[in-house]
C-alpha positions in Angstrom: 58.4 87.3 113.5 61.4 86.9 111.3 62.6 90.4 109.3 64.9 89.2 106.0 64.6 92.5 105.3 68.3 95.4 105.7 66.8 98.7 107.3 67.3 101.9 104.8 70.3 102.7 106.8 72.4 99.4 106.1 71.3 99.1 102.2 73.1 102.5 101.6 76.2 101.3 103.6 76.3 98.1 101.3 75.8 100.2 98.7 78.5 102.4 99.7 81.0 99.7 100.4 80.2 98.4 97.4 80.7 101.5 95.3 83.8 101.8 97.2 84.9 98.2 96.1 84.3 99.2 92.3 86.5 102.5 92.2 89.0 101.7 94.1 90.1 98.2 94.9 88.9 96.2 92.1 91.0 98.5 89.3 94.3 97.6 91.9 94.0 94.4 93.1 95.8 92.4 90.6 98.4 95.0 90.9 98.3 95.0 94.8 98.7 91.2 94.5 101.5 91.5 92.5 103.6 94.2 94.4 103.1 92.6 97.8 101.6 95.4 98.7 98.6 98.0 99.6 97.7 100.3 97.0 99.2 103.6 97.8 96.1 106.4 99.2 93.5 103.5 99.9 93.8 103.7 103.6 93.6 107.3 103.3 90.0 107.0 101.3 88.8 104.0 103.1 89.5 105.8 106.4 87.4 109.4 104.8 84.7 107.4 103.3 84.2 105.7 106.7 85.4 101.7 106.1 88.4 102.1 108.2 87.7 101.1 112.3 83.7 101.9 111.4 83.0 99.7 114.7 84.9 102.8 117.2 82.0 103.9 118.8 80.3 107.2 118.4 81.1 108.4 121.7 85.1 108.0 120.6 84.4 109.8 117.5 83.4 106.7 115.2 80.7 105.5 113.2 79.6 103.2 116.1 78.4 100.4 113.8 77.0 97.0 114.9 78.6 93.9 114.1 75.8 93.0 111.5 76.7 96.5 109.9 80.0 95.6 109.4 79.7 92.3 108.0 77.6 94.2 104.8 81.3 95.9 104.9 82.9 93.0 104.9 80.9 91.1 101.9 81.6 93.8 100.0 85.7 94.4 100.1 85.8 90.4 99.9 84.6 90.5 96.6 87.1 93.2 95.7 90.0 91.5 96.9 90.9 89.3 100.1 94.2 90.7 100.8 93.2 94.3 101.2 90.8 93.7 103.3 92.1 91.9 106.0 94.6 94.9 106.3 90.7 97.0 107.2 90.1 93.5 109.0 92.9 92.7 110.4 92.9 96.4 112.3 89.1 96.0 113.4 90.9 92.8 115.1 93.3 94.5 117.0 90.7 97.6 117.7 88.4 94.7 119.3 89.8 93.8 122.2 90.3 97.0 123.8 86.7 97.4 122.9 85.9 94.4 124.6 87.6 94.4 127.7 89.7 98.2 128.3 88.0 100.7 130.7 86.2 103.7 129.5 89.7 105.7 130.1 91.6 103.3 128.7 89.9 103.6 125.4 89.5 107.7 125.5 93.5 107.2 125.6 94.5 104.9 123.3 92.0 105.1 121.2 92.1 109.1 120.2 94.1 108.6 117.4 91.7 107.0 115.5 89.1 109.6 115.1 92.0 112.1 113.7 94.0 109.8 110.8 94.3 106.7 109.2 95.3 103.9 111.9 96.2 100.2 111.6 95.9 98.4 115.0 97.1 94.0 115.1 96.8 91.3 117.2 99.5 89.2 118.0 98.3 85.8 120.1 99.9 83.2 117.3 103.3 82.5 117.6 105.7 80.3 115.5 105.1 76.9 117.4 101.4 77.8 118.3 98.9 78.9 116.6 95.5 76.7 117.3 97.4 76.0 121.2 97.4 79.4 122.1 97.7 78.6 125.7 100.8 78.1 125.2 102.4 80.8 124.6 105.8 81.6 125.3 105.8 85.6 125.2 106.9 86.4 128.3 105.3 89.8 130.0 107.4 90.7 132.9 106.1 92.9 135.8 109.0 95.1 136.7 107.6 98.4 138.7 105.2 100.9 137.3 105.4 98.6 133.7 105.7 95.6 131.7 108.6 94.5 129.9 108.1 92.1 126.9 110.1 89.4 125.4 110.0 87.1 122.7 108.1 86.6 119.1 104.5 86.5 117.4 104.0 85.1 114.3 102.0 86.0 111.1 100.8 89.2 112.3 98.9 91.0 110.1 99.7 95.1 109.7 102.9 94.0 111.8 105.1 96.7 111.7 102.7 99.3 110.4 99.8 99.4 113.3 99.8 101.9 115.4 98.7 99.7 118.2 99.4 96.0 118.9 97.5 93.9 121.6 100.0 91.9 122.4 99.2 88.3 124.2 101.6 87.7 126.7 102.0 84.9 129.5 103.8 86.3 133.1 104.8 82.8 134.0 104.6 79.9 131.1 104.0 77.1 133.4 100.9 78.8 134.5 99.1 78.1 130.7 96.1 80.8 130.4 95.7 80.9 134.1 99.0 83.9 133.4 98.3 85.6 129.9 97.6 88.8 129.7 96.7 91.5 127.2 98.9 94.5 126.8 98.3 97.2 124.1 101.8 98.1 122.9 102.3 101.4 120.6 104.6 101.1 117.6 106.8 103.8 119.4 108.2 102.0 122.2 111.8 100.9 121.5 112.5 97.1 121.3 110.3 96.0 118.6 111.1 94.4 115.1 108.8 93.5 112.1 110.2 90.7 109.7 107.6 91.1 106.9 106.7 87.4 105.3 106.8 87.7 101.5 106.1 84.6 98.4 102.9 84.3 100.2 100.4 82.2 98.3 98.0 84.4 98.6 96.6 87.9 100.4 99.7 89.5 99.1 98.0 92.9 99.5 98.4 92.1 103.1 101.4 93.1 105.1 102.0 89.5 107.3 105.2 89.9 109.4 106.9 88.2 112.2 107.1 90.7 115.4 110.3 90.4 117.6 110.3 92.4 121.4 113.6 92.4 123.0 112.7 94.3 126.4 110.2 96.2 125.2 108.7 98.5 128.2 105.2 99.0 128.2 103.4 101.2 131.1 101.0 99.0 133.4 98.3 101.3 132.3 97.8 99.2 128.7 96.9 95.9 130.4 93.8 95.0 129.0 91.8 93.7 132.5 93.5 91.9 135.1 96.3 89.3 134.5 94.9 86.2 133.7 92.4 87.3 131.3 94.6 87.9 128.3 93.3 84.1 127.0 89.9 84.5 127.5 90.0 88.4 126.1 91.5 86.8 122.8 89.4 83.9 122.5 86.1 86.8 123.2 87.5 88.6 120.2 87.9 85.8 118.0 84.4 84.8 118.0 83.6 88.6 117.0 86.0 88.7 114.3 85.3 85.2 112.9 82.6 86.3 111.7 83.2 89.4 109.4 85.5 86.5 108.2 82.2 84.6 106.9 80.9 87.2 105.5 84.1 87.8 103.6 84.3 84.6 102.2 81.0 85.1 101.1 82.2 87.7 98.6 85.0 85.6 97.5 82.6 83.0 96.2 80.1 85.9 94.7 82.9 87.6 93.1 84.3 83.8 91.9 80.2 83.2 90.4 79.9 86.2 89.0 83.3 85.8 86.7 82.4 82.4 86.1 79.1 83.4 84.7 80.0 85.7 82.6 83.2 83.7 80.7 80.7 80.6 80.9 78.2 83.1 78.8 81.0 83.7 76.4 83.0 81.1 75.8 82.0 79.0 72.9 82.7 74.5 72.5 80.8 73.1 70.3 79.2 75.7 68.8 77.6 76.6 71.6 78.1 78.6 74.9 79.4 76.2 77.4 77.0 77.6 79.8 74.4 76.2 77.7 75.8 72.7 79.5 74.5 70.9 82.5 77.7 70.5 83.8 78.7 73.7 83.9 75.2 74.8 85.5 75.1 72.8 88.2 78.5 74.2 89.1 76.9 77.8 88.8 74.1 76.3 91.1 75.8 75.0 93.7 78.0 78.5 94.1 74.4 80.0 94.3 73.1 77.4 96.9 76.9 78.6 98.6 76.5 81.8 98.8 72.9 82.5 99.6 73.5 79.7 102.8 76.8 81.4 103.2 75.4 84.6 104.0 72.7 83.7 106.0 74.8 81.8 108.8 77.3 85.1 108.8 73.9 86.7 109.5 72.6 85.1 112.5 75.8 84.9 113.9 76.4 88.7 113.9 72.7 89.5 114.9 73.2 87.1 118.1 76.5 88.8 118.6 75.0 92.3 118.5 72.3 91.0 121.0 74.6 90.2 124.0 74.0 86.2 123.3 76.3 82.9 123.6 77.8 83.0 119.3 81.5 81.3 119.7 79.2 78.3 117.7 77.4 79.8 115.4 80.6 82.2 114.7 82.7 78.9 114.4 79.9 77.5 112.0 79.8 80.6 109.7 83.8 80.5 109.2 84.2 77.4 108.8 81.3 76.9 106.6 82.1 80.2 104.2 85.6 79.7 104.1 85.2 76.2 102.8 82.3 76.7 100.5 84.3 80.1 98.8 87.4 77.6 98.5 85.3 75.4 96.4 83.5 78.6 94.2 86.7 80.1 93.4 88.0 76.3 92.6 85.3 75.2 90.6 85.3 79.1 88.6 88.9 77.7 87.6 87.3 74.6 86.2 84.7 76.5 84.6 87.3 78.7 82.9 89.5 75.6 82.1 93.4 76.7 81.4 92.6 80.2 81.3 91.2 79.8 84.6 95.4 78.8 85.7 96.9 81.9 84.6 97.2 85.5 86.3 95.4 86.9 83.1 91.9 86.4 84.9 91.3 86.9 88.4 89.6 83.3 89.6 93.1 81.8 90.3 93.5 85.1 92.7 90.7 84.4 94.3 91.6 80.8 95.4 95.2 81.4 96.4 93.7 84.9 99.0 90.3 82.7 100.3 92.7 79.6 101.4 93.7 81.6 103.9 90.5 82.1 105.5 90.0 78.4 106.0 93.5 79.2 108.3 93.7 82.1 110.4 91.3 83.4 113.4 91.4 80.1 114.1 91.8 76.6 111.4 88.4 75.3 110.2 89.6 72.5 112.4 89.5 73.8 115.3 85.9 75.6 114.4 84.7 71.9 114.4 86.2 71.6 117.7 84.1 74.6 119.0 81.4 73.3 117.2 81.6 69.8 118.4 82.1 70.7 122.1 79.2 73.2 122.2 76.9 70.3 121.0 78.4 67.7 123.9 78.0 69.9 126.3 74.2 70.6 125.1 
């Protein structure tokens, strides 16, 4: 029998998200957006109210949350602001594959940190001539004794520079394709590395994105993530985790883009009247609704089969692509609602198209999420 029903338990985590969302990111986003950067402290609360790495499992210290759990998370800060929370986002992505694939060891080590302070962790597969052919990667991971020493560049690495940990995708011989990546966790302390921030982003300004640069850096054999080899199919496991947290971010995008919408639709007057007294204008509002509430449910069943062991890289694929594009279209149609206000930084619905492009874009393009989507169905 099908439950569309949150347990006690996940209603006052939305709720605390949510309250969360209100005190402290919504009053500094514009500002955030402005600055390039996070507000100063809001690591410090997210990390003592809970929202920071929630899915570090209990037995490490953490809240142990299930994928479905976080996605309430992630709904939540999406409506606040896009770029803030892919720097929560963004570390959940780097925490995941060490979750997903280090031993039990591995993860007591690396992972202590976490339970004491606020941590950033990043990713770093894309690099600047691939992004959707990650395969090819041209980071090269050299075995030399007891370590490995890595060379080369990533690419629009969120919390570059900043994260205490980076799993770093590397390839130990590039003509091998994935059949010679690997996954190395690299700590910010080991010499070698260089963070290039990005900035003049369009959007997600909030975000640190920076280009990564490792010129020999050493990196004990310990922090391999599995055996060599795996590093494709560890990153590819992660990304259909992470995609959809993405979804479910989107999601808030286009609630937070109806809900301003409504509201200046209720109060601005043409022709004597409301305009939201118009059909035009309604059916816009409608088809947000229609958005959001299919939106969410896709994020939905793609998390619960996640958090039930089953096959998701499709239904993940589905729920980013699918969010992604239909918060696009909210925040762009809350722009046509709001006419030339709706162009100007003085309200927040041109914000919130220039941070949700991005989400059609990285964890992989909604291109390539038809691709997934497309091959799962041929080979059905």
């Amino acid at each position: 029998m099908l439950d569309f029903e949150l347990s006690e338990e996940q209603k006052q985590l939305q709720a605390l998200a949510r309250d969360f969302t209100r005190k402290e990111i919504l009053p500094a986003a514009q500002r955030a957006d402005r600055e390039e950067r996070m507000p100063e402290g809001l690591l410090e609360k997210a990390f003592a109210t809970g929202l920071l790495n929630p899915e570090l499992p209990e037995e490490l210290g953490g809240s142990g949350l299930s994928l479905l759990d976080e996605i309430l998370i992630a709904e939540e800060l999406g409506y606040g602001c896009m770029g803030i929370y892919t720097t929560l986002m963004a570390s959940a992505l780097g925490l995941t594959p060490i979750l997903l694939a280090a031993t039990p060891e591995q993860q007591r080590r690396l992972l202590a940190p976490l339970r004491e302070r606020p941590c950033l962790l990043a990713f770093a597969l894309s690099e600047a001539n691939n992004g959707s052919d990650a395969a090819a990667m041209r980071t090269l991971a050299r075995r030399d004794g007891g370590d490995f020493v890595i060379s080369g560049s990533k690419m629009w690495i969120s919390n570059g520079g900043e994260a205490e940990l980076t799993v770093v995708f590397a390839t130990t011989d590039p003509s091998q394709g994935h059949r010679s990546s690997v996954a190395i966790v690299v700590p910010r302390s080991a010499p070698g590395q260089q963070a290039h921030p990005i900035h003049h982003k369009l959007g997600q300004r909030a975000s640190l994105t920076s280009e990564l640069v490792f010129d020999e850096v050493r990196v004990p054999a310990e922090n391999l993530l599995g055996e060599v080899g795996a590093g494709f199919r560890i990153a590819m496991q992660t990304l259909d985790r992470t995609r959809i947290p993405v979804a479910a971010a989107s999601v808030g995008v286009a609630r937070r883009a109806r809900d301003e919408a409504l509201r200046y639709a209720k109060e601005r007057q043409a022709f004597g009247r409301p305009v939201a007294d118009f059909q035009a204008i309604q059916f816009k509002l409608a088809d947000m609704e229609i958005g959001i509430q299919s939106g969410r449910w896709l994020a939905y069943r793609a998390a619960w089969l996640a958090d039930q062991g089953r096959p998701h890289s499709a239904e993940a694929a589905a729920a980013k692509a699918y969010c992604s594009d239909m918060a696009f279209s909210a925040a762009n149609e809350a722009i046509q609602i709001f006419g030339g206000a709706g162009y100007v930084g003085e309200y927040p619905v041109e914000k919130l198209l220039r941070d949700v492009k991005l989400n059609q874009i990285y964890e992989g393009t909604n291109e390539i999420m038809r691709v997934i989507i497309a091959r799962s169905l041929l080979r059905a």
